[in-house]
C-alpha positions in Angstrom: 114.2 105.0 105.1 111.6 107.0 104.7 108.0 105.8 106.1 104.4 108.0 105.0 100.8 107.8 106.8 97.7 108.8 105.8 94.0 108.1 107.1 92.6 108.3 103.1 88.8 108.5 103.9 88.2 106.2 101.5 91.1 104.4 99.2 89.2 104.5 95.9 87.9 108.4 96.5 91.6 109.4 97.4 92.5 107.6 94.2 90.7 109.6 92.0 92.0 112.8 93.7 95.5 111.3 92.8 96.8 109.9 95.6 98.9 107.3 93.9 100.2 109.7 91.1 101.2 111.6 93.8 102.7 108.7 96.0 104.7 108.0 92.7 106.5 110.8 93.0 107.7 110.4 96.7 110.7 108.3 97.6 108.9 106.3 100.6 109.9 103.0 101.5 106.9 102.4 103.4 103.6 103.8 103.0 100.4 102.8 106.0 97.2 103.9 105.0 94.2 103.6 107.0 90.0 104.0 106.6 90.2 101.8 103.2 86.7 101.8 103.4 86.6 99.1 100.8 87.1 95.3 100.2 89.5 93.5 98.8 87.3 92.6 95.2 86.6 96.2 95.1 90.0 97.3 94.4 91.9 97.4 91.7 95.3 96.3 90.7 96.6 99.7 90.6 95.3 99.5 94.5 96.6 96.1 94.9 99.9 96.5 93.7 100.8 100.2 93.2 104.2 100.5 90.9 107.3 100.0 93.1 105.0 98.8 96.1 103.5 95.1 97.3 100.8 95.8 99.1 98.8 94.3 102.2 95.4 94.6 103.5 93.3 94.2 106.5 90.0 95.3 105.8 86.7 95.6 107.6 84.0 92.8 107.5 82.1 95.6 107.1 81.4 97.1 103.7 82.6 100.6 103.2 84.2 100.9 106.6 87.6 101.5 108.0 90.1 98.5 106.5 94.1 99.3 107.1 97.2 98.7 104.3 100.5 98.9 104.3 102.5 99.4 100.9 106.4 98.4 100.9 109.3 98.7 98.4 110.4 95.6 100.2 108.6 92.1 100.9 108.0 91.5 104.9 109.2 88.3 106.5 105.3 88.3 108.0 102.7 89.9 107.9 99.9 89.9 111.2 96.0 91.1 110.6 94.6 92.0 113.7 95.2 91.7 117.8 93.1 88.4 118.3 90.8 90.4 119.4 87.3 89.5 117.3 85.6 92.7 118.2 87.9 94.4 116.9 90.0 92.8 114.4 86.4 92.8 112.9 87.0 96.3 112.0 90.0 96.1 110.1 92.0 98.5 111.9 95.5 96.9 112.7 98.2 95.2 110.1 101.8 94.6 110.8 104.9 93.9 109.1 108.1 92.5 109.6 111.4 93.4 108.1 114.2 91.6 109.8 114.7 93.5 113.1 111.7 96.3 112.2 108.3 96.1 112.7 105.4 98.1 111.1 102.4 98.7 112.5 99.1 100.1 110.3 97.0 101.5 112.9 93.3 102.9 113.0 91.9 103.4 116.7 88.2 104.1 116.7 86.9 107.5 116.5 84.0 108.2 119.2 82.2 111.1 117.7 79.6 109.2 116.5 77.6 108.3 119.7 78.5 106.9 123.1 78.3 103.3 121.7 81.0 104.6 119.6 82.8 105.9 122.8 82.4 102.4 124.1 84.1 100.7 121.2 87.0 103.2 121.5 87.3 102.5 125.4 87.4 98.9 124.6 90.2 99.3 122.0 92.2 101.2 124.3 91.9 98.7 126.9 93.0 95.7 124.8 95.7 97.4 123.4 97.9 98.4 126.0 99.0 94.7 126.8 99.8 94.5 122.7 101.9 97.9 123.2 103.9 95.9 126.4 104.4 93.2 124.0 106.1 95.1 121.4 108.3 97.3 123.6 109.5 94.3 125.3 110.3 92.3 122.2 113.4 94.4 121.4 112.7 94.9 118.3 112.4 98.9 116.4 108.9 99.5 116.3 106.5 101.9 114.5 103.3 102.7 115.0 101.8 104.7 111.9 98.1 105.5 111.6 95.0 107.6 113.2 94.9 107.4 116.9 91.8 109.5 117.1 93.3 111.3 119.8 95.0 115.0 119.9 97.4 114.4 122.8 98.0 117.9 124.3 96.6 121.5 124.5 99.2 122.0 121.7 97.7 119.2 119.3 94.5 121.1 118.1 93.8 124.9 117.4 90.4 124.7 119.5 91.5 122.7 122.8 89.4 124.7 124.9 85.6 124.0 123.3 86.8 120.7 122.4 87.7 119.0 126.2 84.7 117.5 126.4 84.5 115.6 122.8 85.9 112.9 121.6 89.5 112.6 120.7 90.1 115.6 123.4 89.2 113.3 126.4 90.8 113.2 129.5 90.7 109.8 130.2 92.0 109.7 126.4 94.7 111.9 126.4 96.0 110.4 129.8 96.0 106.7 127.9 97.9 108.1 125.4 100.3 109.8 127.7 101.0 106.0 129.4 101.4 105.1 126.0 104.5 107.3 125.9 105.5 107.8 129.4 105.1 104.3 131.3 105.6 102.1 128.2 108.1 104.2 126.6 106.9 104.7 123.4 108.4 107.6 121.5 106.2 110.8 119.6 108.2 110.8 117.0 107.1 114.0 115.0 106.9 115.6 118.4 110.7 114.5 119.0 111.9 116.9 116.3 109.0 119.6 115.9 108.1 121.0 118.8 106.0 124.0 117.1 102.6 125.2 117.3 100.1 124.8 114.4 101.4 121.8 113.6 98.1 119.6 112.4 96.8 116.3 110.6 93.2 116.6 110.1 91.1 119.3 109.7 86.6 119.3 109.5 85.2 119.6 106.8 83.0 121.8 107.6 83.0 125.8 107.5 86.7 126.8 106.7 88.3 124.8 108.9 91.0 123.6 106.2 91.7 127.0 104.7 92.5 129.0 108.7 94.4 125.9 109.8 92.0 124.8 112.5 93.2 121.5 113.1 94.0 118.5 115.0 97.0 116.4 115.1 96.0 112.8 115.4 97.9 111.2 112.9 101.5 109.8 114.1 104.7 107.5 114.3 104.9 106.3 117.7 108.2 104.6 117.9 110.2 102.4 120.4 113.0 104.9 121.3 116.4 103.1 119.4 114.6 103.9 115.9 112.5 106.9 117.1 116.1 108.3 117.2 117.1 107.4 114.4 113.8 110.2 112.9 115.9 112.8 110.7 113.6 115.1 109.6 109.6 115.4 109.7 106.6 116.8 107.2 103.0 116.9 106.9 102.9 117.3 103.4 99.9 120.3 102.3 100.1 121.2 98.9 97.3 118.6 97.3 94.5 117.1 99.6 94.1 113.6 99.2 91.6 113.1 102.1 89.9 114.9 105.2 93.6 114.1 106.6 97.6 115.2 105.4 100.2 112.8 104.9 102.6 112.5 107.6 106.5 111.7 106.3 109.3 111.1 108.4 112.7 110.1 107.6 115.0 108.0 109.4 118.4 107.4 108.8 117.8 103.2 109.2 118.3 101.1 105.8 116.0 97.7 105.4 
């Protein structure tokens, strides 16, 4: 099985970069995709339905903001929009799938970079998530987790740690949430389970040359419930074409729907 994320900064502008030609191509049974920024009438039905996929959307009330999907070779049993949580469901930013004894999680945590009201929001999420993480380790079920967390965990996790320890997605108080996430709860960093390297980013600004000298960060992951996190066979962040401000993430597992 093979699962691929990307945050797409925008579904219809990573379409016209060819995304889906490109998607196409791949041999991914799963496919989450975050920051649709876009509504359901907006998209088409190559959007809808790409060839080979079904697909399935929580998107923002919001126009033109964030919105999560999750594209399948295979039909879930269920699918489940949002926490229960109106502040945030709101924002489009969590859809999940069930195939027998998987689950798959599209995931978009706030980003705070915008303000401290922003900062807020992300607090918040974090807060009212963690019970929803304790819920899905102790279901017994193999879980994934695929999206943007917004956070770089460790020192290791983005070229510029030291100037960036006071900003968003560098935060203590984030980095140590997203350490429980892994440590207490027992969630498993699944690229960081087989590639243990340096250099190794996601997401890069797009300002100054940030892209072309690798200055990066790595907030995109598979956070995985440890049975299927060991199942991970081999792990990518796929570089050749830019699709968005973000790379695609593909992990393999040796686990057949």
């Amino acid at each position: 099985m093979q699962i691929i994320t990307l945050n797409l900064n925008g579904v219809r502008a990573a379409t016209k970069k060819g995304f889906f030609q490109w998607l196409a191509a791949q041999r991914a049974d799963i496919v989450c995709v975050q920051e649709l920024k876009a509504q359901l009438p907006d998209l088409t039905d190559d959007i809808l339905s790409p060839n080979g996929y079904h697909g399935y959307f929580h998107c923002a009330e919001k126009k033109g903001y964030s919105g999560v999907a999750i594209y399948s070779r295979y039909k879930p049993d269920t699918i489940t929009e949002g926490i229960g949580i109106k502040e945030i469901d709101h924002e489009g930013r969590y859809l999940r799938a069930d195939f027998g004894h998987l689950t798959i999680i599209s995931i978009y945590l706030p980003s705070g970079s915008s303000g401290d009201h922003r900062q807020a929001s992300k607090f918040f999420f974090l807060e009212k998530f963690i019970p929803v993480l304790k819920t899905l380790i102790d279901s017994g079920r193999d879980v994934i987790l695929c999206g943007d967390w917004n956070i770089a965990h460790k020192e290791i996790d983005l070229k510029n740690w030291r100037a960036n320890r006071k900003k968003s997605g560098f935060l203590p108080e984030e980095r140590a949430w997203l350490t429980a996430v892994l440590d207490d709860i027992g969630f498993v960093d699944v690229f960081r389970r087989i590639n243990p390297e340096p250099d190794q980013y996601t997401w890069w600004s797009n300002r100054g040359q940030a892209w072309a000298n690798n200055v990066g960060w790595r907030i995109d992951y598979q956070i995985a419930t440890p049975a299927i996190a060991s199942q991970a066979t081999d792990v990518s962040i796929y570089k050749a074409e830019r699709f968005s401000d973000h790379s695609p993430l593909i992990i393999d597992y040796n686990y057949h729907l």
